[in-house]
NULUMMAR-116858 format. One record per residue: residue number from 1; residue in one letter; x, y, z of N, C-alpha, C, CB in turn. Coordinates in steps of 0.1 Angstrom, whole numbers. Last residue first. Glycine has a CB too. Example, Ala and Ser with C-alpha at 12.3 -4.5 7.8 and 13.67 -1.06 7.14 Angstrom:
2
   torvex   kefi    n_px    n_py    n_pz   ca_px   ca_py   ca_pz    c_px    c_py    c_pz   cb_px   cb_py   cb_pz
        2      S     128     -22      71     137     -11      71     129       0      79     141      -6      57
        1      A     132     -57      78     123     -45      78     132     -33      78     113     -45      90
This chain:
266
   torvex   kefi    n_px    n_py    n_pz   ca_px   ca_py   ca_pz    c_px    c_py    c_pz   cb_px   cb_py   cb_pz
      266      X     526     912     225     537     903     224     537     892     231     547     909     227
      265      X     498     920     230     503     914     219     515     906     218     503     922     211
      264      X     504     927     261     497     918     254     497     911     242     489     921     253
      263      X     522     952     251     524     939     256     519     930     259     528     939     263
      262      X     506     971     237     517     959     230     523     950     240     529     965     223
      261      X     485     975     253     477     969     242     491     960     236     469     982     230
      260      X     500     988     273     494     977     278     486     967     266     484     984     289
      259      X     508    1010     258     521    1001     266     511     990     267     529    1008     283
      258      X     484    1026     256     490    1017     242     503    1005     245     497    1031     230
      257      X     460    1009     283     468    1024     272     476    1014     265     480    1039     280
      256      X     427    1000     280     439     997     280     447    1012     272     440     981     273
      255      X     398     997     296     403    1002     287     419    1002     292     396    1015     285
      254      X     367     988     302     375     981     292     384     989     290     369     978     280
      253      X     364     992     335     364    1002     326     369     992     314     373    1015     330
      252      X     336     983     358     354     980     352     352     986     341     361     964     348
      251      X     318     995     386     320     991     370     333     991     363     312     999     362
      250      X     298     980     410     307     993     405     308     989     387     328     994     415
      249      X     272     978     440     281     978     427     289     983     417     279     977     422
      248      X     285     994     462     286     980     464     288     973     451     273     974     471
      247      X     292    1018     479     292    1014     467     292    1001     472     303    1020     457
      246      X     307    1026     509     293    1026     502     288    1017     490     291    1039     498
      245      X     331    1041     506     328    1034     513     315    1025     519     332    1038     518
      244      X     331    1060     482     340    1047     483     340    1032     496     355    1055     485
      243      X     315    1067     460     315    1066     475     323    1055     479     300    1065     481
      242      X     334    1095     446     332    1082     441     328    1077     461     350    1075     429
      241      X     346    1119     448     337    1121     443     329    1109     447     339    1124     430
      240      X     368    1127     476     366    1116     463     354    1121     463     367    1098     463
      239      X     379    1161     482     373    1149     486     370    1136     477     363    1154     491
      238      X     410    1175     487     399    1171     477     392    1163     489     404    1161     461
      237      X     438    1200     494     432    1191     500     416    1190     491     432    1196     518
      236      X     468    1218     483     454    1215     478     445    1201     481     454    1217     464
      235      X     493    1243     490     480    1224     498     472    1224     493     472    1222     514
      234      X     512    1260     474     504    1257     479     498    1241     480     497    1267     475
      233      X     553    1259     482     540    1255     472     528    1255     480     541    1240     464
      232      X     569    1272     496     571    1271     484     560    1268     476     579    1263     481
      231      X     560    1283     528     559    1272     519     560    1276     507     548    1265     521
      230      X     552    1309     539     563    1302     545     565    1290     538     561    1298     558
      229      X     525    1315     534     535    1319     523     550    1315     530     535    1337     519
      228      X     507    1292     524     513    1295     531     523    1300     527     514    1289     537
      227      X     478    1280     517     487    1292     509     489    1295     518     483    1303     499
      226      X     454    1257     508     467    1260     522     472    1272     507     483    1241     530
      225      X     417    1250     503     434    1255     498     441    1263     503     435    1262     487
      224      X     393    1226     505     407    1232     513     417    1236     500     415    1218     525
      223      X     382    1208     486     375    1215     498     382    1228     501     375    1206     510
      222      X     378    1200     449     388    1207     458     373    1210     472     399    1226     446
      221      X     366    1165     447     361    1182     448     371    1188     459     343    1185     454
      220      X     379    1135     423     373    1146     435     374    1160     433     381    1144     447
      219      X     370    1123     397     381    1121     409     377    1127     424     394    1129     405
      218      X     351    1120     366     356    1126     382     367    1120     389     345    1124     392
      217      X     367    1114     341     361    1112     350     364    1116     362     359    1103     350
      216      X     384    1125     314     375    1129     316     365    1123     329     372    1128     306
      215      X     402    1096     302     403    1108     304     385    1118     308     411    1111     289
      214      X     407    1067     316     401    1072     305     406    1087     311     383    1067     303
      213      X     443    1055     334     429    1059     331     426    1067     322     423    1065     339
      212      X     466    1057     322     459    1042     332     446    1046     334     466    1037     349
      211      X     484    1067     311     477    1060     303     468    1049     310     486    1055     294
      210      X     496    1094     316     499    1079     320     498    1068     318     497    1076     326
      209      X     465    1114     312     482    1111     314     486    1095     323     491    1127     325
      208      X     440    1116     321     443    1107     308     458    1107     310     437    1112     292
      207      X     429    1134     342     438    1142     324     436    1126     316     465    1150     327
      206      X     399    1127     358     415    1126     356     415    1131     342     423    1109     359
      205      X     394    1161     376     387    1149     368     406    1141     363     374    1158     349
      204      X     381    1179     401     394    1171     394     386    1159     390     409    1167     407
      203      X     365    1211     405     361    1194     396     375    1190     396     352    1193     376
      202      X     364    1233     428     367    1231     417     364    1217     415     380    1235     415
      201      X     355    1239     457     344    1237     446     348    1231     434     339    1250     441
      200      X     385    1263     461     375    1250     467     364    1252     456     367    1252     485
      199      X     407    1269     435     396    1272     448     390    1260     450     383    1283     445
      198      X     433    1278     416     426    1272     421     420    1272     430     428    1265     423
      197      X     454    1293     394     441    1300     400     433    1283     401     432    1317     387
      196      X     486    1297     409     477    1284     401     462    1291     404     480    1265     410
      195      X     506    1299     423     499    1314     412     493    1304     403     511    1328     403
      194      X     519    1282     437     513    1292     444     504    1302     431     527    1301     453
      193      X     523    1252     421     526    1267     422     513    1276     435     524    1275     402
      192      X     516    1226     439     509    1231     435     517    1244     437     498    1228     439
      191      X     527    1201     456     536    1207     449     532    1217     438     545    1198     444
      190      X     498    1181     457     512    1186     463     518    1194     453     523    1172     467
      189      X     466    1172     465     473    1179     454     489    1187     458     461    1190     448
      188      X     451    1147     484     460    1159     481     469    1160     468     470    1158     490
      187      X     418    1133     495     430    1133     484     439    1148     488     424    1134     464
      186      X     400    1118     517     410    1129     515     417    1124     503     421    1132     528
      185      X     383    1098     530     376    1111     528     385    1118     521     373    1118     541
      184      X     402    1076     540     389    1074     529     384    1087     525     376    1066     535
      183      X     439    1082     541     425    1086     548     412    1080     542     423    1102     547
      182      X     459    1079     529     457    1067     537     444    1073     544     470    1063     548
      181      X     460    1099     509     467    1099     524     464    1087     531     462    1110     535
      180      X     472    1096     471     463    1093     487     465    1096     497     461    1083     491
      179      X     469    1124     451     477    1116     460     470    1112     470     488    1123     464
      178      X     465    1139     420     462    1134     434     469    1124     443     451    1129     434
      177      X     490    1158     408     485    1145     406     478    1144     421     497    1133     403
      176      X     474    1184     379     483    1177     388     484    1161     388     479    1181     402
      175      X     472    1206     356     472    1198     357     482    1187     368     471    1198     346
      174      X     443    1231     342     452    1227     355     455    1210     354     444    1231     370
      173      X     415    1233     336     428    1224     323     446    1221     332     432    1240     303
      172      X     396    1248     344     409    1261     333     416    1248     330     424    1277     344
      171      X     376    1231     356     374    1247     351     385    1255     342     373    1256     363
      170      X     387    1210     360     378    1209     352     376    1223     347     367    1202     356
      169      X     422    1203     367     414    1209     367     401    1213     358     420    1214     369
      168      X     433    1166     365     435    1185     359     421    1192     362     439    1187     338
      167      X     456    1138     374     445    1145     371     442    1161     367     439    1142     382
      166      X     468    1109     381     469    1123     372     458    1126     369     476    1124     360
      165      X     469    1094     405     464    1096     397     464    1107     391     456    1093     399
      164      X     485    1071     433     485    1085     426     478    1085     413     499    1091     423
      163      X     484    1051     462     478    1056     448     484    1072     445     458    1055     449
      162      X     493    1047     487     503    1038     473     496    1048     465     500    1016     469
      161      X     471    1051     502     484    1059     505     496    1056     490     491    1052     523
      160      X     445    1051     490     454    1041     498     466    1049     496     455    1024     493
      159      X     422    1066     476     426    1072     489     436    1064     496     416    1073     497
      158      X     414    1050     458     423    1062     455     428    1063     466     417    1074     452
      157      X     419    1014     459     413    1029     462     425    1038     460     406    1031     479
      156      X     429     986     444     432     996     453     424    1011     453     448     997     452
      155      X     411     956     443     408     966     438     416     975     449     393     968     434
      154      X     416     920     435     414     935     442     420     948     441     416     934     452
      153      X     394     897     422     400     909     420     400     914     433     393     918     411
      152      X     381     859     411     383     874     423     390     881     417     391     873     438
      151      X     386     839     399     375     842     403     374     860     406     372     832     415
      150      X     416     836     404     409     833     389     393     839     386     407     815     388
      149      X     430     870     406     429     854     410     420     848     401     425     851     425
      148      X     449     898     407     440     893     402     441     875     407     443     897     386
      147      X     453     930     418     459     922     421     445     909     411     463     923     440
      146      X     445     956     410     464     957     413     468     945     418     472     969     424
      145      X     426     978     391     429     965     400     445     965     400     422     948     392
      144      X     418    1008     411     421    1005     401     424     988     404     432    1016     395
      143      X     391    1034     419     404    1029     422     410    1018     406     401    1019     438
      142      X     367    1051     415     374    1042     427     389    1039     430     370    1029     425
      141      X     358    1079     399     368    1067     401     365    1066     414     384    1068     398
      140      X     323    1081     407     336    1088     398     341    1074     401     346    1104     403
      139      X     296    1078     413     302    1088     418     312    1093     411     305    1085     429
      138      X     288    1054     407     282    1064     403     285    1074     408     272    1064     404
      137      X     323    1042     405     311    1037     408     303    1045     401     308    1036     421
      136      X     349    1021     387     343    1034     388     329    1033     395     341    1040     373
      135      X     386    1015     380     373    1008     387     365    1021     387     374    1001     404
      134      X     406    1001     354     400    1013     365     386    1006     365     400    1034     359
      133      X     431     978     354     421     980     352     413     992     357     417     971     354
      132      X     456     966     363     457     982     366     438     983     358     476     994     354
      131      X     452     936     348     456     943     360     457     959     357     470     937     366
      130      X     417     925     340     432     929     339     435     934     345     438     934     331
      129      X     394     899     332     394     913     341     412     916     345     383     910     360
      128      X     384     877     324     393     888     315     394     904     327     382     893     296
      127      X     372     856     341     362     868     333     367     879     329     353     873     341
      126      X     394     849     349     385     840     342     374     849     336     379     828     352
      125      X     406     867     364     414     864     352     406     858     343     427     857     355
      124      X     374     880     381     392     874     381     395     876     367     396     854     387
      123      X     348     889     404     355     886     390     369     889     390     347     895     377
      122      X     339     901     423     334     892     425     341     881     408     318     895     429
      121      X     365     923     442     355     922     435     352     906     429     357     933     425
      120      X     381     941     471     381     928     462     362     926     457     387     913     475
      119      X     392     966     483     385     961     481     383     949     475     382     966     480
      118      X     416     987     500     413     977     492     402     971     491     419     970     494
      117      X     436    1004     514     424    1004     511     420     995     502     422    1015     507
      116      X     457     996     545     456     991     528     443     996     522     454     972     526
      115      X     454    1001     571     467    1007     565     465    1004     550     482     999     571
      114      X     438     979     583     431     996     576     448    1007     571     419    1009     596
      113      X     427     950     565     442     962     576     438     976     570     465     959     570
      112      X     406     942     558     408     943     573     416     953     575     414     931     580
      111      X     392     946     524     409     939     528     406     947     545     428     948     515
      110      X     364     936     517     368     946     522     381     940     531     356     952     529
      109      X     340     917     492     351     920     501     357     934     506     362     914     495
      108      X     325     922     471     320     913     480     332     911     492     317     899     473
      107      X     311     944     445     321     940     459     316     928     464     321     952     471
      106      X     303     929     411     303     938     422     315     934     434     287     938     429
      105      X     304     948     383     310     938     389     299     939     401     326     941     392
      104      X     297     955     344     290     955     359     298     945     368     272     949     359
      103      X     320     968     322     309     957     328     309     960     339     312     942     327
      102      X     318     995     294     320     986     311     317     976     310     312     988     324
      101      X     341    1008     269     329    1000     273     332     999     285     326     987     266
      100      X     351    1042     266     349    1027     269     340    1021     266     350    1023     280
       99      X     349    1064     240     333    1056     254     342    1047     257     312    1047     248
       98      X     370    1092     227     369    1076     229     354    1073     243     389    1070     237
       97      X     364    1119     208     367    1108     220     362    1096     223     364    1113     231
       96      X     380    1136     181     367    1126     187     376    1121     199     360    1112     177
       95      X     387    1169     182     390    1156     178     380    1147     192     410    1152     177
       94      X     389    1203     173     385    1196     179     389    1181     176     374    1200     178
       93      X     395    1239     172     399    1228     168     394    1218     178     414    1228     166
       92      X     395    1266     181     389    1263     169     393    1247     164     395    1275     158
       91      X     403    1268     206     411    1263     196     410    1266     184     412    1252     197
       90      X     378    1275     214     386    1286     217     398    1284     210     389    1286     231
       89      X     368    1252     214     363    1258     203     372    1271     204     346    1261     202
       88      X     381    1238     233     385    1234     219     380    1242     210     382    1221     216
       87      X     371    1246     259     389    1250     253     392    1250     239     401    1240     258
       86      X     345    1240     254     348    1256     256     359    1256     246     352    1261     273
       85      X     351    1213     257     341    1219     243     347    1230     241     325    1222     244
       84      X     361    1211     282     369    1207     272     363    1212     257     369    1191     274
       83      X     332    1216     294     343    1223     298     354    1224     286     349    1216     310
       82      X     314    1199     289     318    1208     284     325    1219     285     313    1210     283
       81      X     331    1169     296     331    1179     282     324    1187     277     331    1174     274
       80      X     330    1174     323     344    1174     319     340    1177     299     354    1153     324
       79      X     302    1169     327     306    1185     330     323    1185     323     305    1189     351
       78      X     297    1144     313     292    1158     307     299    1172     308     278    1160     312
       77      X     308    1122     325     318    1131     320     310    1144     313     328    1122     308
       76      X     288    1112     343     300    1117     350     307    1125     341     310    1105     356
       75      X     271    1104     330     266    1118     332     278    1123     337     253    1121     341
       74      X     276    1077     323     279    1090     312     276    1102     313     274    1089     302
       73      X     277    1068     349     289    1071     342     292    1076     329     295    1061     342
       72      X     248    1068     347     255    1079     355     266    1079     350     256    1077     368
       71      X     246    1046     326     243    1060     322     242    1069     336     229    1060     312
       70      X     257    1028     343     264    1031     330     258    1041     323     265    1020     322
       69      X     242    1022     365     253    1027     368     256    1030     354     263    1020     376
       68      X     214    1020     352     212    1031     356     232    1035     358     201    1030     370
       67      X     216     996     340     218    1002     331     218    1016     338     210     998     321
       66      X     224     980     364     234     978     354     229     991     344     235     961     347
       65      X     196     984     375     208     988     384     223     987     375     209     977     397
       64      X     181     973     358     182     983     361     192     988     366     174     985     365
       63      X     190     943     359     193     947     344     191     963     350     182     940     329
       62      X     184     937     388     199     939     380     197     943     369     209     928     379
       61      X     159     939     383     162     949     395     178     950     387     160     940     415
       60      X     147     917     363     149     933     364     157     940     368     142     938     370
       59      X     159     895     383     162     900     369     167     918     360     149     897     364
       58      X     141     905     405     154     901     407     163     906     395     155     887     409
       57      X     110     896     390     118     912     395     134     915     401     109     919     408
       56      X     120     872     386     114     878     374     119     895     378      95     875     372
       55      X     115     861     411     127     858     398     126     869     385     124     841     390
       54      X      93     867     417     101     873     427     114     869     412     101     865     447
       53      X      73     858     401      73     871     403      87     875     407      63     874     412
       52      X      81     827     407      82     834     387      83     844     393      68     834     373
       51      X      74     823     431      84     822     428      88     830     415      84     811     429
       50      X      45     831     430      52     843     441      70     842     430      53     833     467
       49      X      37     814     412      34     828     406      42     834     413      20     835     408
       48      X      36     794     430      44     793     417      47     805     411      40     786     408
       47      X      20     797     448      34     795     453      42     799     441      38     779     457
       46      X      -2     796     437       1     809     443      17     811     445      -8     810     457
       45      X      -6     771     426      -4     783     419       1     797     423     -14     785     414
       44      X      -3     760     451       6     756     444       8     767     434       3     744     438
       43      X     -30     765     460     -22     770     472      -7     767     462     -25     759     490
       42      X     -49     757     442     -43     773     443     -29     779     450     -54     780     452
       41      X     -46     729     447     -41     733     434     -40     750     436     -52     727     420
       40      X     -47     728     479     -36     723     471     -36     730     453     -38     704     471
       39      X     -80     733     472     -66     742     482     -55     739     475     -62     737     499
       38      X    -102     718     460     -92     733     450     -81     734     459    -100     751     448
       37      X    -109     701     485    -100     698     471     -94     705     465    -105     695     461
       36      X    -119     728     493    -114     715     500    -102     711     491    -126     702     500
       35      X    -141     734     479    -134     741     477    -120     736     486    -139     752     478
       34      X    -158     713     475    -151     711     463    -137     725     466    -164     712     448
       33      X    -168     713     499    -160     699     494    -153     699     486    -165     690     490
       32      X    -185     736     503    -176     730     509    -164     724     507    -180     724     512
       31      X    -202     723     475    -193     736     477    -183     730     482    -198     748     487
       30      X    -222     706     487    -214     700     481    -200     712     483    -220     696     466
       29      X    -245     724     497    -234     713     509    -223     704     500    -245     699     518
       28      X    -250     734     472    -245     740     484    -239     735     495    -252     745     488
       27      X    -263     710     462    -246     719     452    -237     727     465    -252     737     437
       26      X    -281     702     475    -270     693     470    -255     698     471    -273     690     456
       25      X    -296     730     466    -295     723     482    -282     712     483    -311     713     485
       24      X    -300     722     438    -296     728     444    -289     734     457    -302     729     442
       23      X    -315     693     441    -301     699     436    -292     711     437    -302     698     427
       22      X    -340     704     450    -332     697     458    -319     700     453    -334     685     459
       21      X    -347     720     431    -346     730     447    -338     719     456    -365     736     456
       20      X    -351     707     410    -339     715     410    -337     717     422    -338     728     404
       19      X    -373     689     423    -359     682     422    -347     690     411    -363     666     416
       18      X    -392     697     421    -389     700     432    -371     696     430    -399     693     444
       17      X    -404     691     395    -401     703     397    -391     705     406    -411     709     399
       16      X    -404     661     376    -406     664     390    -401     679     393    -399     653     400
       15      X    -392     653     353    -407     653     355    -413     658     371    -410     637     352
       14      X    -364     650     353    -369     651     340    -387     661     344    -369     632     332
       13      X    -358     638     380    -356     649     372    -359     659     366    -354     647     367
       12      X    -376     612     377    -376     627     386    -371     636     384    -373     628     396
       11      X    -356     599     360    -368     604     355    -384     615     364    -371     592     351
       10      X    -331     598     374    -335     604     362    -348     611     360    -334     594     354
        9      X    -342     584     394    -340     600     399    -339     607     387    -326     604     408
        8      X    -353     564     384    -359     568     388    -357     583     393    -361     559     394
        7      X    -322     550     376    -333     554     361    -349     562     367    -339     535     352
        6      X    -313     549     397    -306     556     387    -313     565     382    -301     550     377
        5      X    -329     531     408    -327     538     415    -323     553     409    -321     531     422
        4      X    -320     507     384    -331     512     390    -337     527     393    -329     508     398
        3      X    -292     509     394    -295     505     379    -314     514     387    -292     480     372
        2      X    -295     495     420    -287     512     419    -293     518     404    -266     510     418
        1      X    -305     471     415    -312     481     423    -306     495     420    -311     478     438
């Protein structure tokens, strides 16, 4: 009978007009049913697309954020060389400078005792990260590493009372040392002649003396200059360049001085 029945709508079909306007009619109460069924497969595609999308701009988001900090840290030294351009053509003499390389870290810690400035980063001894290493954000220096574990780092700030950094003046080549106060906001320049032509505004970049940092990156901006003439030497109070209390990602500097390249080797 179905057999039959089959071979009769067939051939209504075929021979009977009305029987698009029915099929038709069919298709439209069918719809419904079929869009029923589609849910699960859109509702999966949609899921899948959100997931790929969101992975996909994650990706991104860090390869941007890695390439934006490492070309600020090459805008950090423009003003230090052209400054250094000036002195050297004034020399008539010049010699090449060294780029580190970086890598991208980030923070994930903040040492409690506010007597310590410290931070701890998300890479150790297992990802070659070395001690006195300099740390830098998009601002300038941070600080430097001074303690290492296999995974982890921590990192001492400029501003921890322990730190000093040699540094020189970006406008004439002046050359001191900053000194932390244990403050986050403050460096000091000590034991500064009195007939030092320095002002607020000025750039301290570090000199490269010592050999623990590159030469040429910010540090901080003279604010304050004491000239007391009851005092042997003038106060030269900075601010860090570098946000030190902000920054989240930063960047390790590849760079070793020549004490640090032979004792390794040995």
């Amino acid at each position: 009978m179905l057999v039959i029945l089959a071979g009769l709508l067939m051939a209504a079909d075929l021979h009977w007009p009305k029987m698009k306007e029915g099929r038709a009619w069919l298709s439209l109460l069918v719809t419904p049913l079929q869009w029923l069924v589609d849910i699960p497969t859109r509702v999966a595609d949609g899921v899948s697309d959100v997931v790929v999308d969101r992975a996909s701009l994650l990706r991104e988001n860090e390869a941007l954020k890695s390439e934006a900090l490492v070309l600020e840290r090459k805008v950090q030294q423009m003003a230090a060389l052209t400054a250094e351009n000036i002195r050297l053509r004034e020399l008539l003499a010049a010699g090449d400078r060294l780029d580190p390389e970086t890598r991208l870290v980030e923070l994930i810690g903040v040492n409690p005792d506010p007597f310590q400035h410290e931070v701890i980063l998300n890479q150790g001894s297992e990802d070659h990260v070395f001690d006195g290493q300099p740390v830098l954000d998009a601002g300038g220096v941070m600080g430097q590493v001074v303690s290492l574990a296999h995974y982890t780092s921590r990192v001492m700030l400029i501003t921890d009372a322990r730190s000093a950094i040699p540094v020189e003046v970006n406008r004439n080549g002046f050359r001191s040392v900053a000194l932390g106060k244990g403050v986050m906001d403050e460096l000091e320049l000590e034991h500064v002649p009195d007939t030092v032509d320095i002002r607020a505004g000025d750039l301290l970049v570090t000199s490269g003396l010592g050999g623990r940092f590159p030469r040429g990156y910010p540090v901080g901006r003279v604010h304050e200059v004491i000239r007391d003439p009851g005092r042997p030497f003038t106060l030269v109070k900075a601010v860090p360049t570098a946000r030190l209390d902000r920054s989240r990602h930063l960047l390790l500097v590849e760079y070793r001085s020549s004490a640090d390249v032979e004792a390794v080797d040995d």
